[in-house]
Chimera marker file (.cmm) of the C-alpha trace (Angstrom):
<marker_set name="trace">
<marker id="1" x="96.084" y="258.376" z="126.434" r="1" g="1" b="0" radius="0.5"/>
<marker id="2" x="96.512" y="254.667" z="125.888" r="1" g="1" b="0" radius="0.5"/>
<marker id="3" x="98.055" y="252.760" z="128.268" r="1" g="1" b="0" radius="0.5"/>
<marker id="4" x="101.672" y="251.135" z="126.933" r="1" g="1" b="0" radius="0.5"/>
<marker id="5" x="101.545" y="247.448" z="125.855" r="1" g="1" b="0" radius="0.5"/>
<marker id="6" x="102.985" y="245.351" z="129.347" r="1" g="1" b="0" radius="0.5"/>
<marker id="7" x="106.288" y="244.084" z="128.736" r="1" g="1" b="0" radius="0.5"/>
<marker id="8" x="106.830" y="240.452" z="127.574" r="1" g="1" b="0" radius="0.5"/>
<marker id="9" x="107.223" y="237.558" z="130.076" r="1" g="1" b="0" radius="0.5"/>
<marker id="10" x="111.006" y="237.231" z="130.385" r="1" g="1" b="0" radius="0.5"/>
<marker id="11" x="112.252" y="233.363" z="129.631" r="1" g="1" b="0" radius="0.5"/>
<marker id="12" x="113.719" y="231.495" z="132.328" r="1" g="1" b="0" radius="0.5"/>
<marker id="13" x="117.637" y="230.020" z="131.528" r="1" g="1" b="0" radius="0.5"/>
<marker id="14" x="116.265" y="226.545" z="131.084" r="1" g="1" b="0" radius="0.5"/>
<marker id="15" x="113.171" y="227.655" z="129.190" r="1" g="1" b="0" radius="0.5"/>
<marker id="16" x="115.680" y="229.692" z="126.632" r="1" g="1" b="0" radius="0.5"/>
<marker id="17" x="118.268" y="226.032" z="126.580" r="1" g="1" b="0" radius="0.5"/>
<marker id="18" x="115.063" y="224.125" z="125.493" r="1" g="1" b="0" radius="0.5"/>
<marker id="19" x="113.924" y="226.535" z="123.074" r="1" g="1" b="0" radius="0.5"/>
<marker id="20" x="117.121" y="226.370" z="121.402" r="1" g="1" b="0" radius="0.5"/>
<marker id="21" x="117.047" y="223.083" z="121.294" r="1" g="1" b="0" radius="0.5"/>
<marker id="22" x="114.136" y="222.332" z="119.910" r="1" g="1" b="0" radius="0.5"/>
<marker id="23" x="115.203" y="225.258" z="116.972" r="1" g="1" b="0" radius="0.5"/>
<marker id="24" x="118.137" y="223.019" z="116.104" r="1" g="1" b="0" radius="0.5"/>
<marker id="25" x="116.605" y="220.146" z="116.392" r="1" g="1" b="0" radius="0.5"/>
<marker id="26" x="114.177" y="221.231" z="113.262" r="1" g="1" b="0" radius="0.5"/>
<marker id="27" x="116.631" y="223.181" z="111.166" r="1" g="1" b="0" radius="0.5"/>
<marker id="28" x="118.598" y="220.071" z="110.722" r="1" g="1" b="0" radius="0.5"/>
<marker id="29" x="116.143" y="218.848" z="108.920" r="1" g="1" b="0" radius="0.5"/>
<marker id="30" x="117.009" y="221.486" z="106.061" r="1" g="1" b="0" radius="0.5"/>
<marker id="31" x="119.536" y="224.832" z="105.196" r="1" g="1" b="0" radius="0.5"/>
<marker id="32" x="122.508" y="225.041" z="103.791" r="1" g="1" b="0" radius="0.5"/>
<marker id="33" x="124.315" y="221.933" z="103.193" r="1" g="1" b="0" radius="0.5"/>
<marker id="34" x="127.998" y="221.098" z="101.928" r="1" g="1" b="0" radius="0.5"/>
<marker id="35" x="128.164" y="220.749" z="97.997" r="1" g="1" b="0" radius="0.5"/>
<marker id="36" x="128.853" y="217.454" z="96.675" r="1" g="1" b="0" radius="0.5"/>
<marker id="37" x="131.776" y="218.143" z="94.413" r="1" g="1" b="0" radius="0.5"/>
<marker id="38" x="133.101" y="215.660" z="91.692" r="1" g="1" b="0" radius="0.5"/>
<marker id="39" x="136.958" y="216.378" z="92.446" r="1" g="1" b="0" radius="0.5"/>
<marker id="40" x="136.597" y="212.988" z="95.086" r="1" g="1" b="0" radius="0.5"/>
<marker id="41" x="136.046" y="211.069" z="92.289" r="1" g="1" b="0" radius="0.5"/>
<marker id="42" x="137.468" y="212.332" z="89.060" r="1" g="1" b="0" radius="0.5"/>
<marker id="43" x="136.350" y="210.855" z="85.830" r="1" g="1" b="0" radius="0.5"/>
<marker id="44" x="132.856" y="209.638" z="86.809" r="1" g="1" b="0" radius="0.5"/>
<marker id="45" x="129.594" y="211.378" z="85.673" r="1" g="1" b="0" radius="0.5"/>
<marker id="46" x="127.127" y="212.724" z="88.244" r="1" g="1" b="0" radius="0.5"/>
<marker id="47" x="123.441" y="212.633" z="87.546" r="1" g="1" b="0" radius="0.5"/>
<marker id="48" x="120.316" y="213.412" z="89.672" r="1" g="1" b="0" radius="0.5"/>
<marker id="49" x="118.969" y="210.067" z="91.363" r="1" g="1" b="0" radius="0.5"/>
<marker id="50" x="116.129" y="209.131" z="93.324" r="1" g="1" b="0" radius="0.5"/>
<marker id="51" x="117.020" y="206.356" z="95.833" r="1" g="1" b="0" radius="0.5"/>
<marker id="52" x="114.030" y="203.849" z="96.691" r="1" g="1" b="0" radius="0.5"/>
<marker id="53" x="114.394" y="201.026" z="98.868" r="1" g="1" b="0" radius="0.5"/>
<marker id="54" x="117.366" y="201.651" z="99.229" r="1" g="1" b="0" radius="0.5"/>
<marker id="55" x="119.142" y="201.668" z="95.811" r="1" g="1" b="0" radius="0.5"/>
<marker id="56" x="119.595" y="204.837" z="93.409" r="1" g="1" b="0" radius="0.5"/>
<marker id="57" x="117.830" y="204.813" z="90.334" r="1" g="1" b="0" radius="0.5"/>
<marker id="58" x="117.692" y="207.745" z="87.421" r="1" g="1" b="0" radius="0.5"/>
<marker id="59" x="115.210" y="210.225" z="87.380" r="1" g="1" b="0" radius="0.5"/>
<marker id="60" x="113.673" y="208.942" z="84.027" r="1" g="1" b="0" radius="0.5"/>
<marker id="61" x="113.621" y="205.236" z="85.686" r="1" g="1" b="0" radius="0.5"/>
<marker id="62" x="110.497" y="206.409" z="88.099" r="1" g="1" b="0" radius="0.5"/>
<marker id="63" x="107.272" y="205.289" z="86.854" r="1" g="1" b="0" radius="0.5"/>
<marker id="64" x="103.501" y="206.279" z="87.882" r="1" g="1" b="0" radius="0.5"/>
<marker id="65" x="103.325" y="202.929" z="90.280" r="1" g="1" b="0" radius="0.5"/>
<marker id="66" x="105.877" y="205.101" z="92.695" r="1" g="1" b="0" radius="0.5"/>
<marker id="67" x="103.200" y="207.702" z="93.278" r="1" g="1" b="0" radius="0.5"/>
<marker id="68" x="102.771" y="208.691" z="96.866" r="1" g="1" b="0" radius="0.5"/>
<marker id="69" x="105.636" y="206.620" z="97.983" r="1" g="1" b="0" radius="0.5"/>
<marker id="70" x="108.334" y="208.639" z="99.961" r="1" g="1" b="0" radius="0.5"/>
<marker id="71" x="112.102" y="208.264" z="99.015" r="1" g="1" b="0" radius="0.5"/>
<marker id="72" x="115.286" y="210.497" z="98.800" r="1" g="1" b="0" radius="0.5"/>
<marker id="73" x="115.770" y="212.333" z="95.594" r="1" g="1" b="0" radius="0.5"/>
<marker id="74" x="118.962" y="214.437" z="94.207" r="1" g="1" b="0" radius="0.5"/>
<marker id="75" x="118.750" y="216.529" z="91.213" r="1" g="1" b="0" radius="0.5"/>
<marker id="76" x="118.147" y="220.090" z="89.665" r="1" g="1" b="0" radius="0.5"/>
<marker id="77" x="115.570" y="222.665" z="90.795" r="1" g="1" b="0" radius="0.5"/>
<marker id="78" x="113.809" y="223.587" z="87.949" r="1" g="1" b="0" radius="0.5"/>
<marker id="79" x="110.768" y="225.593" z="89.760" r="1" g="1" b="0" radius="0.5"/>
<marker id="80" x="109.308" y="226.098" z="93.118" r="1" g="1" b="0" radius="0.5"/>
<marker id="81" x="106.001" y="227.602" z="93.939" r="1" g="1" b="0" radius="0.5"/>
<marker id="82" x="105.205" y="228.129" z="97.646" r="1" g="1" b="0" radius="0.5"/>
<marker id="83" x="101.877" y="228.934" z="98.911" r="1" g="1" b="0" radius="0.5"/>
<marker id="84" x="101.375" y="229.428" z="102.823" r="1" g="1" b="0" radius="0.5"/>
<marker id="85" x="101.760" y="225.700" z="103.709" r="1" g="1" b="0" radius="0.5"/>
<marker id="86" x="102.756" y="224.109" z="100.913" r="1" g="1" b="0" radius="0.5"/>
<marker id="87" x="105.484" y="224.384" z="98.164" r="1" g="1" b="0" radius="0.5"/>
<marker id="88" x="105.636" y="222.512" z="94.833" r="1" g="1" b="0" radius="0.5"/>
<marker id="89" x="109.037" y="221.715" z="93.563" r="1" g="1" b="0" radius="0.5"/>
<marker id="90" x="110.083" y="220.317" z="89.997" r="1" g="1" b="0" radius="0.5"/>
<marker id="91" x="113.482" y="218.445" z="89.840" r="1" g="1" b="0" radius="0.5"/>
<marker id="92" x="115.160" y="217.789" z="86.795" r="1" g="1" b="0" radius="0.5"/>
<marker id="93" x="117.423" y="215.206" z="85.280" r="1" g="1" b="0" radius="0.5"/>
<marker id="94" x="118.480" y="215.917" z="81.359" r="1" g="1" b="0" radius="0.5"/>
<marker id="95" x="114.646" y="216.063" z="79.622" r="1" g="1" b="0" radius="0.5"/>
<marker id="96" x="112.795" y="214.047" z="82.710" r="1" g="1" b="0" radius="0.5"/>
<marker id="97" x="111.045" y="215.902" z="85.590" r="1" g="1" b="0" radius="0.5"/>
<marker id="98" x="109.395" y="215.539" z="88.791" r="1" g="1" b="0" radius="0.5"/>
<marker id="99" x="107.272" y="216.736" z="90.954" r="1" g="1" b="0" radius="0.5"/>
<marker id="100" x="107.870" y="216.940" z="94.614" r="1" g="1" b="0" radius="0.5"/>
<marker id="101" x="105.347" y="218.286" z="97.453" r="1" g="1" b="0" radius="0.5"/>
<marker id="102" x="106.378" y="220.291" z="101.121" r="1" g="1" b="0" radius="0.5"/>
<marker id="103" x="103.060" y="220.222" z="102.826" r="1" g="1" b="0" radius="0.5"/>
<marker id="104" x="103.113" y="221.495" z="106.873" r="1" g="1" b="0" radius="0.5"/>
<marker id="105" x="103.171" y="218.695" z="109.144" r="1" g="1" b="0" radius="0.5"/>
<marker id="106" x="105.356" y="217.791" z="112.593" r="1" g="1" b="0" radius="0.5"/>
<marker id="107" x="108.210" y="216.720" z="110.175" r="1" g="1" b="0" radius="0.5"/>
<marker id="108" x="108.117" y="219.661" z="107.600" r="1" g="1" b="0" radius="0.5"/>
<marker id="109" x="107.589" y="223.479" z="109.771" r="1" g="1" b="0" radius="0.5"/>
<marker id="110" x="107.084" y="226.690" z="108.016" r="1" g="1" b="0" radius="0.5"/>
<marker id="111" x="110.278" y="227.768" z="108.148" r="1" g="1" b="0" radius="0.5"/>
<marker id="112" x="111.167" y="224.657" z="105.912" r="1" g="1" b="0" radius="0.5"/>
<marker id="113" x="108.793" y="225.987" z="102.943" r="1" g="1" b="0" radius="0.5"/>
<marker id="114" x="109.747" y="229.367" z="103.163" r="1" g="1" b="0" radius="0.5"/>
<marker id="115" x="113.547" y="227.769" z="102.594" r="1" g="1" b="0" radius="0.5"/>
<marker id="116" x="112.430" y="225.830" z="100.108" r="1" g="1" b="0" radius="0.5"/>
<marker id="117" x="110.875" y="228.826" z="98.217" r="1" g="1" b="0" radius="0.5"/>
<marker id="118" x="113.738" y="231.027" z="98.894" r="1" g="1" b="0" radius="0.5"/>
<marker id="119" x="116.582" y="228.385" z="96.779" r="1" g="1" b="0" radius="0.5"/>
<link id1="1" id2="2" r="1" g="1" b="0" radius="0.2"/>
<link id1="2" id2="3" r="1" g="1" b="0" radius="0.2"/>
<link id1="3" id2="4" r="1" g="1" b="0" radius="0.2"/>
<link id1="4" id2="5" r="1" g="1" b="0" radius="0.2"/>
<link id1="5" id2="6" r="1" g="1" b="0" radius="0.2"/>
<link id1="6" id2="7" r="1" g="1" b="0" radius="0.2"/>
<link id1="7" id2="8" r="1" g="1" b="0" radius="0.2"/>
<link id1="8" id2="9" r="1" g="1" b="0" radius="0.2"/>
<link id1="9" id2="10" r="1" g="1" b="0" radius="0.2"/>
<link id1="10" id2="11" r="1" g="1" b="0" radius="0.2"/>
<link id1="11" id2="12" r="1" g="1" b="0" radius="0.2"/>
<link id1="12" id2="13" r="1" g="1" b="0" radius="0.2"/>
<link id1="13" id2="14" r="1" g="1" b="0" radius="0.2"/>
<link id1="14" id2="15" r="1" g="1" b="0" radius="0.2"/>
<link id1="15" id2="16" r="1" g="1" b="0" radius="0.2"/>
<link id1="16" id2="17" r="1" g="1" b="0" radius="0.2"/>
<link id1="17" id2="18" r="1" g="1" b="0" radius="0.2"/>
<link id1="18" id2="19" r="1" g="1" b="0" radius="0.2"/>
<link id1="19" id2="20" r="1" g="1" b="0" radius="0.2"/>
<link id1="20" id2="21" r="1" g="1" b="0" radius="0.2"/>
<link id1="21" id2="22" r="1" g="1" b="0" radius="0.2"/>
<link id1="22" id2="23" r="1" g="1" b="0" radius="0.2"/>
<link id1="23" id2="24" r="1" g="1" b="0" radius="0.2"/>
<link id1="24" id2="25" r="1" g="1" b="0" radius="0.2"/>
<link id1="25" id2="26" r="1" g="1" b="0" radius="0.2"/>
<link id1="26" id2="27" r="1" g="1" b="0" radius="0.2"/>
<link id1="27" id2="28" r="1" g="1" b="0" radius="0.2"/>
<link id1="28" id2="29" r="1" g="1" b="0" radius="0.2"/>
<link id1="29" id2="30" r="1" g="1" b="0" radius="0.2"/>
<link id1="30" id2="31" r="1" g="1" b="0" radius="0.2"/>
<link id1="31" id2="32" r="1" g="1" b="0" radius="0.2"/>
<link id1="32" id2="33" r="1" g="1" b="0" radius="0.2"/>
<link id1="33" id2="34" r="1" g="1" b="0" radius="0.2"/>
<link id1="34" id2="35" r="1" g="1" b="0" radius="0.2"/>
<link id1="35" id2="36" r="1" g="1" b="0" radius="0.2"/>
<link id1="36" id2="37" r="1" g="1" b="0" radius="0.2"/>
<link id1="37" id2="38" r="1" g="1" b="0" radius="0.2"/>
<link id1="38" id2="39" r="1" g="1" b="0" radius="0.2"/>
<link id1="39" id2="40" r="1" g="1" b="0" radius="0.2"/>
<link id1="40" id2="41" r="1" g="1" b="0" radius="0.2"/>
<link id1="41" id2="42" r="1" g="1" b="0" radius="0.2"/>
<link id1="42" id2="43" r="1" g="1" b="0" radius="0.2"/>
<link id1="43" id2="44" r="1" g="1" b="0" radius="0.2"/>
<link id1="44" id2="45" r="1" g="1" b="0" radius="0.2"/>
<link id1="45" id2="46" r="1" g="1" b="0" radius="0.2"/>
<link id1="46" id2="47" r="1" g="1" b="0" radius="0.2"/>
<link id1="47" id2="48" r="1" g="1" b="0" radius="0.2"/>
<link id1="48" id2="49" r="1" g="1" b="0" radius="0.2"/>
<link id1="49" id2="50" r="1" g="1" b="0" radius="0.2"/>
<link id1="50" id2="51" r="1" g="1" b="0" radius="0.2"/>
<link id1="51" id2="52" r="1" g="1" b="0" radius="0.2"/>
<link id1="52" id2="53" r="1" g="1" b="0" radius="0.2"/>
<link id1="53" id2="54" r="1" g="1" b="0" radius="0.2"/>
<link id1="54" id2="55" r="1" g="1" b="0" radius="0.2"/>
<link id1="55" id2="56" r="1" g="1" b="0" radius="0.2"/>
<link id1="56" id2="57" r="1" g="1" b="0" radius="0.2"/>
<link id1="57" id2="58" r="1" g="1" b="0" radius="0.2"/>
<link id1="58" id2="59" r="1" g="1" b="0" radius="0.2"/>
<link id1="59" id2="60" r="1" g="1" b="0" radius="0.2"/>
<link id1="60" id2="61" r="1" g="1" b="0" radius="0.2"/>
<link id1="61" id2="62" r="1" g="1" b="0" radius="0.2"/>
<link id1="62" id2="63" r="1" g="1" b="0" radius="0.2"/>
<link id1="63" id2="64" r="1" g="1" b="0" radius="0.2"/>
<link id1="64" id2="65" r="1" g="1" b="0" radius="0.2"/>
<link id1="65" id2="66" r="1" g="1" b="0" radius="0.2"/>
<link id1="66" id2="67" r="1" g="1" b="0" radius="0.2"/>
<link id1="67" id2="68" r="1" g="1" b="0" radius="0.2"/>
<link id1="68" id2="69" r="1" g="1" b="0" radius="0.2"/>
<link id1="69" id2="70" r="1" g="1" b="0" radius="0.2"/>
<link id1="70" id2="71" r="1" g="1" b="0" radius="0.2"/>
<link id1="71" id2="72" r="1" g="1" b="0" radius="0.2"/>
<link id1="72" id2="73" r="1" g="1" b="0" radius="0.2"/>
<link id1="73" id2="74" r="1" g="1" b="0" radius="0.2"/>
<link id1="74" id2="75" r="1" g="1" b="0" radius="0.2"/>
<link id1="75" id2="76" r="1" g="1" b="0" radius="0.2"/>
<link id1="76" id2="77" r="1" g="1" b="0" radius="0.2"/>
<link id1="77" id2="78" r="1" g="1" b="0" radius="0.2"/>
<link id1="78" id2="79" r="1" g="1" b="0" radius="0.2"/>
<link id1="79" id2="80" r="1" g="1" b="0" radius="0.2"/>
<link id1="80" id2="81" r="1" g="1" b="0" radius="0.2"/>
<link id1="81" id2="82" r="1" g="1" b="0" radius="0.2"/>
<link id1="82" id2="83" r="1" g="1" b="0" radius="0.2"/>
<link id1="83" id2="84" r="1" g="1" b="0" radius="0.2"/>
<link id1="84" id2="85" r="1" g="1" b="0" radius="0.2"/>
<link id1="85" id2="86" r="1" g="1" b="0" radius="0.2"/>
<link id1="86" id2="87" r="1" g="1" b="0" radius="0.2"/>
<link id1="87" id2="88" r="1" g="1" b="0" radius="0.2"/>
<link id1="88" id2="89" r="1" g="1" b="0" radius="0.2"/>
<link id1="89" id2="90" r="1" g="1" b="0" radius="0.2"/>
<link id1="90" id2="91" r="1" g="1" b="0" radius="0.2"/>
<link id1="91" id2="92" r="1" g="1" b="0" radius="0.2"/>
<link id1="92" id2="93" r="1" g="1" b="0" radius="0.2"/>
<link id1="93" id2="94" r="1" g="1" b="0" radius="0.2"/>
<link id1="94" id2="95" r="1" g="1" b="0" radius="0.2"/>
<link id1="95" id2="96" r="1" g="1" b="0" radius="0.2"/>
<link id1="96" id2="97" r="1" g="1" b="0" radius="0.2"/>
<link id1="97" id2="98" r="1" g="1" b="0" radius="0.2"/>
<link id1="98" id2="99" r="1" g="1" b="0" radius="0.2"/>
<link id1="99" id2="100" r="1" g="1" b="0" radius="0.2"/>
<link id1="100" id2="101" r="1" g="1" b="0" radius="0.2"/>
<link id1="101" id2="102" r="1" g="1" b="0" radius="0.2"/>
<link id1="102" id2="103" r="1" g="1" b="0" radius="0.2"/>
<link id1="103" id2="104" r="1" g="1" b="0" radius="0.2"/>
<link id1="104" id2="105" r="1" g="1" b="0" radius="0.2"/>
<link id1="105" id2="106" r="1" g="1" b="0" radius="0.2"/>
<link id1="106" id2="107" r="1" g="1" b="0" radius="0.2"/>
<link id1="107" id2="108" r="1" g="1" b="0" radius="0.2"/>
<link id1="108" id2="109" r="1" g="1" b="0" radius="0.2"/>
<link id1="109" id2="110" r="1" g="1" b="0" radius="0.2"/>
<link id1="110" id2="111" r="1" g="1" b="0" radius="0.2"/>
<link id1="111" id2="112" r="1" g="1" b="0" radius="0.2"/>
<link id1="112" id2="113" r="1" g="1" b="0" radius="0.2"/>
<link id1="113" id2="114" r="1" g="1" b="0" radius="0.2"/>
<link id1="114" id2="115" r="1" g="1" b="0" radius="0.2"/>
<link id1="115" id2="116" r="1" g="1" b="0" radius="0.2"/>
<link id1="116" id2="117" r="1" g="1" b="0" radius="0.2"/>
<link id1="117" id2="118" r="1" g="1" b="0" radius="0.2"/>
<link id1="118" id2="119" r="1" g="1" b="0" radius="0.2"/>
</marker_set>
């Protein structure tokens, strides 16, 4: 007969607090956030934008010179594909599109892509 598995090291108090924080800490990163709704500001238009250095410009506006810069984008999920550490996104603003990379690194965990695959 094979001997049961021995029973997993139980976590101290503290060692449980900093585990939990270090869980929040990285899912702020990403989830679920509030929906921007227009009813704050009735009558104007909203549109995906990509903000770089600072300022908000249209999706169509980018051009290849931006390549492997980093910089905030809102728009419309038009695809995802998600391998084991990496997920490839296309955004979408009226005909232009995007393409936006999740690779693993300290910044992006695994959780993250599998998030990103799951919207």
């Amino acid at each position: 007969m094979a001997d049961a598995p021995p029973a997993p090291k139980k976590l101290t108090k503290k060692e449980l607090r900093v585990l939990e924080r270090q869980k929040a800490a990285l899912t702020d990163t990403y989830g679920e956030k509030p929906l921007i709704q227009s009813q704050e500001r009735p009558g104007n238009v909203y549109k995906s934008y990509v903000a770089v250095d600072g300022e908000y410009r249209a999706v169509a506006a980018l051009h290849p010179e931006l390549q492997g810069e980093s910089f905030w984008v809102r728009g419309h999920l038009q695809s995802v594909r998600a391998k084991s550490k990496i997920a490839f996104l296309t955004l979408r603003e009226q005909t232009a599109t995007i393409q936006a990379i999740l690779h693993e690194s300290d910044e992006v965990t695994k959780p993250m892509i599998k998030f990103a695959a799951g919207v």
